[in-house]
C-alpha positions as CSV (number, residue, x, y, z in Angstrom):
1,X,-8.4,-16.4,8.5
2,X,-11.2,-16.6,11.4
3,X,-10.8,-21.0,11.8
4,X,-14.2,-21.6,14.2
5,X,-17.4,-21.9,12.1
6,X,-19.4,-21.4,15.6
7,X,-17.2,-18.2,15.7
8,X,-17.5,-16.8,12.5
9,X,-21.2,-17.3,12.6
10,X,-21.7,-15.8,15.7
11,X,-20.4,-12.8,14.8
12,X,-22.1,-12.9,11.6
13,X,-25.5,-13.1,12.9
14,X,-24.8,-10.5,15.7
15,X,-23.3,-7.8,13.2
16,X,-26.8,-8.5,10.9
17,X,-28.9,-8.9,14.4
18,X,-27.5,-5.0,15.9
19,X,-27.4,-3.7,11.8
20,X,-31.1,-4.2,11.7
21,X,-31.9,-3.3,15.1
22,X,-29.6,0.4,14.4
23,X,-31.5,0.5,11.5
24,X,-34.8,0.1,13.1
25,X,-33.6,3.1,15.8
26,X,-32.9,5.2,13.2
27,X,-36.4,4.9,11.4
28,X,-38.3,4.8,14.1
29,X,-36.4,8.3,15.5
30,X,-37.3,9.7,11.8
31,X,-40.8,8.7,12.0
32,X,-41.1,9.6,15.6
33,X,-40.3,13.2,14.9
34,X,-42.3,13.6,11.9
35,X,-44.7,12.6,14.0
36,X,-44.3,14.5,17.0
37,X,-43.7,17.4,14.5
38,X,-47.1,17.6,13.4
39,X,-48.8,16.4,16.1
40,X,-47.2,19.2,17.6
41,X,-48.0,22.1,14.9
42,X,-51.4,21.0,14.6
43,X,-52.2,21.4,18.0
44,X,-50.2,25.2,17.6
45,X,-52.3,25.6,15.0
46,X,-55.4,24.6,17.2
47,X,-54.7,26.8,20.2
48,X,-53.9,29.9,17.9
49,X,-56.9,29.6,16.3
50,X,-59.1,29.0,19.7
51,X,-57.4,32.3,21.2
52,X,-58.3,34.3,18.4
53,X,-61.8,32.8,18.2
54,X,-62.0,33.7,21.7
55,X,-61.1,37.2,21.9
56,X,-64.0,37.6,18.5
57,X,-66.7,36.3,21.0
58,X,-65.1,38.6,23.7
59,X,-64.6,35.7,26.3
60,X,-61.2,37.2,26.5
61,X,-61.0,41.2,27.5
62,X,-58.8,42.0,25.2
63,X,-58.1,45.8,27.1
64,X,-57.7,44.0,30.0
65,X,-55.2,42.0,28.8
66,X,-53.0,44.7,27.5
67,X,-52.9,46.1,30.9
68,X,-51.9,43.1,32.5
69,X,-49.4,42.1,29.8
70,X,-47.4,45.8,30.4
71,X,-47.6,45.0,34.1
72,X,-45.9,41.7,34.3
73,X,-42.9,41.1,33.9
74,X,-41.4,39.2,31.7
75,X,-40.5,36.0,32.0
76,X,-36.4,34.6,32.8
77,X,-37.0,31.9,29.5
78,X,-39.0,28.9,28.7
79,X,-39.4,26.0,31.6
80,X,-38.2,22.7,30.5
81,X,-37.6,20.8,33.6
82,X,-36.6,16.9,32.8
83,X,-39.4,14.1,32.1
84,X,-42.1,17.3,32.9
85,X,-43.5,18.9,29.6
86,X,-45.5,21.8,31.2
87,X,-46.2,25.3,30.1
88,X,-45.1,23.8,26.9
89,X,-47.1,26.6,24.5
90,X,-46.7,30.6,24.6
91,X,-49.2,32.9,23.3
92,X,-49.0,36.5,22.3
93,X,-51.4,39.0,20.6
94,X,-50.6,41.6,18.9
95,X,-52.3,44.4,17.6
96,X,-51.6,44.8,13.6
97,X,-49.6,48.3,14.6
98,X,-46.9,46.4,16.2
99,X,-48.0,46.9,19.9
100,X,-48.3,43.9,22.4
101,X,-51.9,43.5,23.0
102,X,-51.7,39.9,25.9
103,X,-49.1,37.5,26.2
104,X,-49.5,33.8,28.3
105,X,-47.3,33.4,31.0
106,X,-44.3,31.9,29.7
107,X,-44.6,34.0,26.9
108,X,-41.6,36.6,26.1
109,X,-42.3,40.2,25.8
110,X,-40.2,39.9,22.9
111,X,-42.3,39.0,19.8
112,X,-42.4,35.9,18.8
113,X,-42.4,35.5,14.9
114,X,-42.5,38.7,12.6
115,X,-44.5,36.9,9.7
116,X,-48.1,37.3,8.4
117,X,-49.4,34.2,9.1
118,X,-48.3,30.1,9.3
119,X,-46.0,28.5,10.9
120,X,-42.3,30.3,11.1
121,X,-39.2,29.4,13.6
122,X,-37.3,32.1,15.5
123,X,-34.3,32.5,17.9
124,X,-35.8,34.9,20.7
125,X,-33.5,35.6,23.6
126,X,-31.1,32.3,22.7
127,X,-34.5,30.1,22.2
128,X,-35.8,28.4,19.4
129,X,-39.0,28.6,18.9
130,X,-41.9,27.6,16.7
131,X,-44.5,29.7,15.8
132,X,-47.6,29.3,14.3
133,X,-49.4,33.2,13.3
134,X,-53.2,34.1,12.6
135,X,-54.6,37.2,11.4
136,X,-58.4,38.7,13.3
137,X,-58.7,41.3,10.8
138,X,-62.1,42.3,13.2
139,X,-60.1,43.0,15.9
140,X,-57.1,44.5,13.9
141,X,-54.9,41.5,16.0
142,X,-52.6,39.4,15.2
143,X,-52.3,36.0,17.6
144,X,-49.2,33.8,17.8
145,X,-48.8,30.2,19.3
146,X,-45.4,29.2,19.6
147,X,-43.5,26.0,21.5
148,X,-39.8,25.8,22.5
149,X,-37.8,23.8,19.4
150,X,-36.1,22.1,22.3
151,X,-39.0,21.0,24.1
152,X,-39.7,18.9,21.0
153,X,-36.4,17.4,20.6
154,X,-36.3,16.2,24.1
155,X,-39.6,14.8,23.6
156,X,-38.2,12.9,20.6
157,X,-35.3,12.1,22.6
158,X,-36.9,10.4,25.4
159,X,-38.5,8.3,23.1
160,X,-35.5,6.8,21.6
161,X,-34.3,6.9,24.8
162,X,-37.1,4.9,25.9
163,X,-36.1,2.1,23.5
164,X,-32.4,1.9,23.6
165,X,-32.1,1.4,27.0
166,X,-34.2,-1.8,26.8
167,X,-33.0,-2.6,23.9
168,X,-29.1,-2.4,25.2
169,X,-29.9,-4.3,28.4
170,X,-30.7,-7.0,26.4
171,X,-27.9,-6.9,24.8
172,X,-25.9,-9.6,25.9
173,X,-28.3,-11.8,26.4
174,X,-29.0,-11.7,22.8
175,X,-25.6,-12.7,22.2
176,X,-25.5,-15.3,24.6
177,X,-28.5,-16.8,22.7
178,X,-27.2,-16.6,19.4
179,X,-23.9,-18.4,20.5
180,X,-26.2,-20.9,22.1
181,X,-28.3,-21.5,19.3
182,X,-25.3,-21.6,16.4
183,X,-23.4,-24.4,18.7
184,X,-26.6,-26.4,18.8
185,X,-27.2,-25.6,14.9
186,X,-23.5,-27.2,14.2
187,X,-24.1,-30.2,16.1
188,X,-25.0,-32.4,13.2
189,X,-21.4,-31.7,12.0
190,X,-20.1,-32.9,15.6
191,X,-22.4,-36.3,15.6
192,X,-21.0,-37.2,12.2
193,X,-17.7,-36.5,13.2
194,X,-18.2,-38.7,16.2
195,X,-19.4,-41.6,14.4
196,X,-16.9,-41.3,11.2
197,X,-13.8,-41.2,14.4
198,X,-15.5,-44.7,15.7
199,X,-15.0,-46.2,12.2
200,X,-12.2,-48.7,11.6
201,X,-10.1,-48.4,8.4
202,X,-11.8,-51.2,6.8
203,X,-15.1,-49.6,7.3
204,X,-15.3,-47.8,4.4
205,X,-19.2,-48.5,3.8
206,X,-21.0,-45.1,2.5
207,X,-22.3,-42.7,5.4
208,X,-25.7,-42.6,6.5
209,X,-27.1,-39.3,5.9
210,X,-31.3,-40.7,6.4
211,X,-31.5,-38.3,9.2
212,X,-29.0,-35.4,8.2
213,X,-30.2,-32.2,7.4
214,X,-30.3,-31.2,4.3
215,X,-27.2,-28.5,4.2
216,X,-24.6,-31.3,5.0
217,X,-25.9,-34.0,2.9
218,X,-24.2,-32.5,-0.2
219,X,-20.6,-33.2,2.4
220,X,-21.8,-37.0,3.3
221,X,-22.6,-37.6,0.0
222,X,-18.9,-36.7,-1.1
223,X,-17.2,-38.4,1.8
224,X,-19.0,-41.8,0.9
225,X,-17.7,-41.2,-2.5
226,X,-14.5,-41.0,-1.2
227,X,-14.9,-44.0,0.9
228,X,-15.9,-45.7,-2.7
229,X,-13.1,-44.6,-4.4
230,X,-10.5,-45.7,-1.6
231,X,-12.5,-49.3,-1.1
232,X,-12.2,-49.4,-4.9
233,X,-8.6,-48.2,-4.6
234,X,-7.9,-50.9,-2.1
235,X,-9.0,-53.6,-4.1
236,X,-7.3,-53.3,-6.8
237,X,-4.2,-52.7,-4.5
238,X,-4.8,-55.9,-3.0
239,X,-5.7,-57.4,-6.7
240,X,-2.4,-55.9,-8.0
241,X,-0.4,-57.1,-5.0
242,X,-2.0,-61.2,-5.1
243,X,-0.9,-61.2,-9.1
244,X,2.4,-59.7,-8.5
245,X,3.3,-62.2,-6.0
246,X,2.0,-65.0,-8.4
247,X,4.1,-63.7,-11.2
248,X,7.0,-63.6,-9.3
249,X,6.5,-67.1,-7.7
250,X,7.0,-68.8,-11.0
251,X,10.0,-67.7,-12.1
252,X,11.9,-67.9,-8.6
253,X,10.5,-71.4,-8.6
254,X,11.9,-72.0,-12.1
255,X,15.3,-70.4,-11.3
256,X,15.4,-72.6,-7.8
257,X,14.6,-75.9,-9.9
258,X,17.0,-75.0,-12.6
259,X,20.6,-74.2,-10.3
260,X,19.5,-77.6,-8.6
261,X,19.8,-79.2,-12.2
262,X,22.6,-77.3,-12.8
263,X,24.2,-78.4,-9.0
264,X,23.3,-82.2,-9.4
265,X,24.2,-83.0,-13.0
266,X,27.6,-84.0,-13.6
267,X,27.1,-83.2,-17.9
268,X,28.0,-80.2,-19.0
269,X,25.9,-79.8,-21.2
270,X,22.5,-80.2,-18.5
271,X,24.4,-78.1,-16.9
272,X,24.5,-75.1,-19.5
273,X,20.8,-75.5,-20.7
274,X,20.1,-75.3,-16.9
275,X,22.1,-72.1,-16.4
276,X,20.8,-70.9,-20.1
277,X,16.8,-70.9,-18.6
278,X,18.4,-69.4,-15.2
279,X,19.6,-66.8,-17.3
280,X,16.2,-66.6,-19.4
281,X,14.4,-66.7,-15.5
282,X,16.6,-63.5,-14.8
283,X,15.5,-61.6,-17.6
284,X,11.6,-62.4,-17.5
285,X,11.8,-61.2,-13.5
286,X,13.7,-58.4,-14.3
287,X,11.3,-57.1,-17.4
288,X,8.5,-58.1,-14.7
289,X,10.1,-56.1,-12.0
290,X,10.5,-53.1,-14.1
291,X,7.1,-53.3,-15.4
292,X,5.2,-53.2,-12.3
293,X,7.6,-50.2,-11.3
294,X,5.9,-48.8,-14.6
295,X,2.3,-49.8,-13.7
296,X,3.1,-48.6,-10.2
297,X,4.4,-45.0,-11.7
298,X,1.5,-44.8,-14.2
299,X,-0.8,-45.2,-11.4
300,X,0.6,-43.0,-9.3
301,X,0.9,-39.8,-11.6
302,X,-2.3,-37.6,-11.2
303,X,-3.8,-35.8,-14.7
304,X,-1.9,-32.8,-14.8
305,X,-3.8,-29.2,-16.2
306,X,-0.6,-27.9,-18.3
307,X,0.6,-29.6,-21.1
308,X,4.2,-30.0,-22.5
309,X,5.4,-30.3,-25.7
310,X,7.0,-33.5,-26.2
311,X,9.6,-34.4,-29.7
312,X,8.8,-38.0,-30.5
313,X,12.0,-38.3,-32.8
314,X,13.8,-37.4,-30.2
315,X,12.1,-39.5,-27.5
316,X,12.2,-42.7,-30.0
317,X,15.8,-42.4,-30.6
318,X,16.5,-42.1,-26.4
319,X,14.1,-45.5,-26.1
320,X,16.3,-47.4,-28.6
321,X,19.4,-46.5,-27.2
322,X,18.3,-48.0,-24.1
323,X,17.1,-51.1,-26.0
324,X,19.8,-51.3,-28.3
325,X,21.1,-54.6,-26.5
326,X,17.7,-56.3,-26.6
327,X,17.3,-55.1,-30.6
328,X,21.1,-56.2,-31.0
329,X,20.6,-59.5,-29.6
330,X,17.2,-60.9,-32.0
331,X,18.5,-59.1,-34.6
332,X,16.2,-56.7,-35.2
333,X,15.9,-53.5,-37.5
334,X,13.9,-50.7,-36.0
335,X,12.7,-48.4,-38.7
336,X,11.5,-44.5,-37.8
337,X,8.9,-43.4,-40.3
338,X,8.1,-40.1,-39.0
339,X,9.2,-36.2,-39.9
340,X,11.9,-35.6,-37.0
341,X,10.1,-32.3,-35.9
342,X,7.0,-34.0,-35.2
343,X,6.1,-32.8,-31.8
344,X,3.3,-33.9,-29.6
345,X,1.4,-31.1,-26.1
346,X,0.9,-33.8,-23.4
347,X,-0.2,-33.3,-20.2
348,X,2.7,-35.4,-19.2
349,X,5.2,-36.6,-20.9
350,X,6.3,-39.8,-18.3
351,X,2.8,-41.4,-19.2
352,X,3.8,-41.0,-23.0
353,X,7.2,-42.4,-22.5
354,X,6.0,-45.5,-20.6
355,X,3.6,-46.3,-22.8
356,X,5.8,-46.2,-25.8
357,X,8.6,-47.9,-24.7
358,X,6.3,-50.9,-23.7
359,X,5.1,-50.7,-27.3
360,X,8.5,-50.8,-28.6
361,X,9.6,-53.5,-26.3
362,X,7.2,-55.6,-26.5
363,X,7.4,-55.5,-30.7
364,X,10.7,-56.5,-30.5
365,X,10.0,-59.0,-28.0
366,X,7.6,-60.5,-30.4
367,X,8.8,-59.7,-33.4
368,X,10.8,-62.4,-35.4
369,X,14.0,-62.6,-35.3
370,X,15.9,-61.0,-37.9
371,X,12.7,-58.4,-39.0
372,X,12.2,-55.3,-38.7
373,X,9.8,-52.8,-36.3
374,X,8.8,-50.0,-37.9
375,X,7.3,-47.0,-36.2
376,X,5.2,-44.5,-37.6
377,X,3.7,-41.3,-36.6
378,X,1.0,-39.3,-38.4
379,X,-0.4,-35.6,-37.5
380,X,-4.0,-34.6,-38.7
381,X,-6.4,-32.4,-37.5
382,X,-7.8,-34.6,-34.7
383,X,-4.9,-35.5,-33.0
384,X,-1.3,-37.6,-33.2
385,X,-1.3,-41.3,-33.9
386,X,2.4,-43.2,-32.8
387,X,1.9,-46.8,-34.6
388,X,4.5,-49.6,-33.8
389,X,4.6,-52.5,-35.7
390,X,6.1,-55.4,-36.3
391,X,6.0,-58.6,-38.2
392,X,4.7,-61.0,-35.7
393,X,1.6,-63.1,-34.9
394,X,-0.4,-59.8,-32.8
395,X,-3.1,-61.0,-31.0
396,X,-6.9,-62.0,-31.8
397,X,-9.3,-59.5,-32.4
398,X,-11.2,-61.2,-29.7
399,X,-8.5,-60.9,-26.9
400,X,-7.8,-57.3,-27.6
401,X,-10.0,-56.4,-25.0
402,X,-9.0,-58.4,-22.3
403,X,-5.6,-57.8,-23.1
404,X,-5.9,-54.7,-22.0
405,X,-6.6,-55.7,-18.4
406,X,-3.3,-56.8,-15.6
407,X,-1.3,-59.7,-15.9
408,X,-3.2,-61.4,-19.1
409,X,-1.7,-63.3,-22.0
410,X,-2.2,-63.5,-25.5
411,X,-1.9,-67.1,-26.8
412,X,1.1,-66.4,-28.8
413,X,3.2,-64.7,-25.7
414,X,6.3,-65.9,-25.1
415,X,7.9,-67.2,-21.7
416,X,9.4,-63.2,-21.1
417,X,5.6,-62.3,-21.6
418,X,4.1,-61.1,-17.8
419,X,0.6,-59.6,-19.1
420,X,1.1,-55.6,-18.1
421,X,2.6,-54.3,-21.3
422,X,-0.6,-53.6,-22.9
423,X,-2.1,-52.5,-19.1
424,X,0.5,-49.9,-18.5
425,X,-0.1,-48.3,-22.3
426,X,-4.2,-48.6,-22.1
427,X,-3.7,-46.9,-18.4
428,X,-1.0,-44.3,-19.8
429,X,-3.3,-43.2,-22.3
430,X,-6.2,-42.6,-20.7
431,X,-4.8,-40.6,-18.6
432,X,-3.3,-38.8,-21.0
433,X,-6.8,-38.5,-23.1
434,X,-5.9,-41.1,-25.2
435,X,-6.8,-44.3,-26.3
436,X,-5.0,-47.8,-27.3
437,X,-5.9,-49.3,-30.4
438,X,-4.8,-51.8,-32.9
439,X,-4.4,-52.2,-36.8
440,X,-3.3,-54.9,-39.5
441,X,-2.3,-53.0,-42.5
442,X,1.1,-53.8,-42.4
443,X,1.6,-56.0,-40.3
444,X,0.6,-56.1,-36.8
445,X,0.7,-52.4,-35.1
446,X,-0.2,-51.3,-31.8
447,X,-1.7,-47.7,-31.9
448,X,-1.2,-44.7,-29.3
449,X,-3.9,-42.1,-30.4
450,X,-3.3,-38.8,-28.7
451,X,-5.8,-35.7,-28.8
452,X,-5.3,-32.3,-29.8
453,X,-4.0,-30.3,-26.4
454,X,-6.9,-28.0,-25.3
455,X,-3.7,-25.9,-23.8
């Protein structure tokens, strides 16, 4: 694969540039000997015509001519000398009985066409010729006017001849100028690459393309997207990053406070509710830990174009094994309401997993203790719905919304609450097509709504 544009175009333009120019020989050689060709036979036909008109009036003795013609001798063949076109027509008369009446010069005693009348060609003596015959029935002659066949394709060669050469010294030239002119066509490409290699990384403002011309807008226009994207990117990096650190703060603060409590007390029993909300500390950093893993994961994974079929018996069971200690300790009952062939075509089946074991988790996080979670899963004709629900307060109609965002709370969220749950699901299903919703039937249920795979 040819790599230079300048290259590439270069050659382009000189193949189309010597295409049309070969072309452009080759029609004007075509045209030049149709041309020359009856140019040529009209002026046959003239002279032929002239002699025989001639010898009628008896400007031409025809007698005497008969004489001469038997006394000369014949000619060694037709003159063609290069560049010089003389003695380019022969004449001969003949009477009708077959006897050579006059001849021209360069004429052959050898007749020159055997036809009536017209135009004919003939090889006479290893020469082509052509011929152009009239009858004088008053005389009982018969005149012919013929040319040498070579003679007229030198004539037509010199011609081409007369434009190649030209046409070839200028050559190179040509190409210099077209490798000149495609270099100084591409340097738009070269100023924006100059000015995009001055930019800093935080310069990520869109590019100016006022005075671009109008083929590369269509690439500026797609790198200031970019830049938009990545700013936008960026921010919410940085977003991400300021929140995390908060989150994070408060419990190392709270487990710092509490092992001093638990270092400077002398009762044991300060001392156990100090290392009890250490232990709680632990657990609500460790859940927050893991979930920004999640939102970082979830983030990261790209939409993908095949699909996978996914069992969500299966997949259910695996998340409450790895729960089972969480479900153990509150007590809970988790109930699967669902056929254990249902089956689900994601594009992948990480998003689905991390979105529902956040579902999961956080029902049994909110749950009451000693209830049950029951999840559900119904098929229809638009799509998969995976409902998990539990007994416990939900959230507000009003904060469903903005629960959906990082790091925000629901009024009823308990300390092991860190805001991302219901971010990591919301982001998980969009990207799987979905879409995060909420009901109150039985209960209060969190709803992953998948779509029909395309695949």
């Amino acid at each position: 694969m040819m790599r230079s544009i300048r290259l590439r175009l270069f050659l382009i333009l000189l193949a189309a540039t010597g295409a049309v120019w070969l072309l452009a020989v080759l029609w004007t050689y075509v045209s030049t000997q149709r041309e020359v060709e009856r140019v040529l036979d009209a002026r046959l036909t003239e002279a032929a015509r002239m002699v025989s008109s001639l010898i009628t009036d008896h400007h031409i003795d025809v007698a005497a001519a008969a004489d001469v013609a038997q006394a000369a001798a014949a000619p060694e063949g037709f003159d063609v000398h290069a560049g010089d076109y003389i003695r380019q027509l022969s004449c001969q008369i003949w009477s009708l009985k077959g006897d050579l009446v006059g001849r021209s010069e360069s004429a052959p005693t050898t007749s020159l066409a055997d036809h009536e009348s017209g135009f004919a060609e003939k090889l006479v003596n290893g020469e082509r010729w052509r011929v152009y015959a009239v009858v004088n029935p008053e005389l009982g002659v018969r005149v012919l006017v013929g040319d040498s066949i070579e003679i007229r394709e030198k004539l037509v060669g010199d011609v081409i001849k007369g434009q190649l050469v030209p046409a070839l010294a200028i050559l190179p030239i040509l190409a210099g100028l077209i490798w000149l002119s495609v270099g100084r066509g591409l340097s738009p490409l070269r100023q924006v690459a100059d000015a995009l290699s001055l930019r800093s990384a935080d310069e990520l403002h869109p590019v100016d393309d006022s005075g671009a011309p109008r083929e590369i807008r269509p690439l500026l226009g797609s790198l200031s997207a970019l830049f938009q994207r990545v700013e936008a990117a960026r921010e919410r990096e940085k977003t991400f990053i300021a929140y995390a650190a908060h989150e994070l703060k408060t419990p190392l603060s709270g487990l710092k406070t509490q092992a001093q409590v638990a270092l400077r007390s002398d009762s044991h029993e300060v001392r156990a509710n100090a290392l009890k909300q250490i232990s709680l500390s632990v657990d609500r950093t460790g859940r927050l830990v893991r979930q920004l893993i999640d939102l970082a994961a979830v983030d990261s994974l790209d939409k993908s174009s095949a699909s996978e079929t996914v069992a969500v018996y299966a997949m259910v069971e695996e998340l409450r094994g790895e729960m089972a200690v969480l479900v153990s300790s509150r007590e809970i009952t988790v109930e699967s309401e669902f056929a254990e062939d249902l089956a689900v075509s994601v594009a992948d089946k990480t998003l689905l997993r991390l979105a529902l074991r956040n579902v999961i988790e956080n029902a049994l996080q909110y749950a009451p203790r000693n209830s049950s979670v029951r999840i559900m899963g119904k098929q229809t004709a638009a799509g998969t719905t995976i409902s998990v629900c539990d007994t416990g307060a939900g959230i507000d109609e009003k904060d469903e919304q903005r629960l959906k965002a990082r790091f925000q709370r629901g009024n009823s969220a308990n300390t092991l609450g860190s805001g991302l749950g219901l971010a990591i699901v919301e982001m998980a299903l969009t990207k799987l097509g979905g879409r995060l919703s909420f009901g109150r039937q039985a209960g209060f249920c969190v709803c992953l709504e998948l779509p029909v795979s395309k695949a």
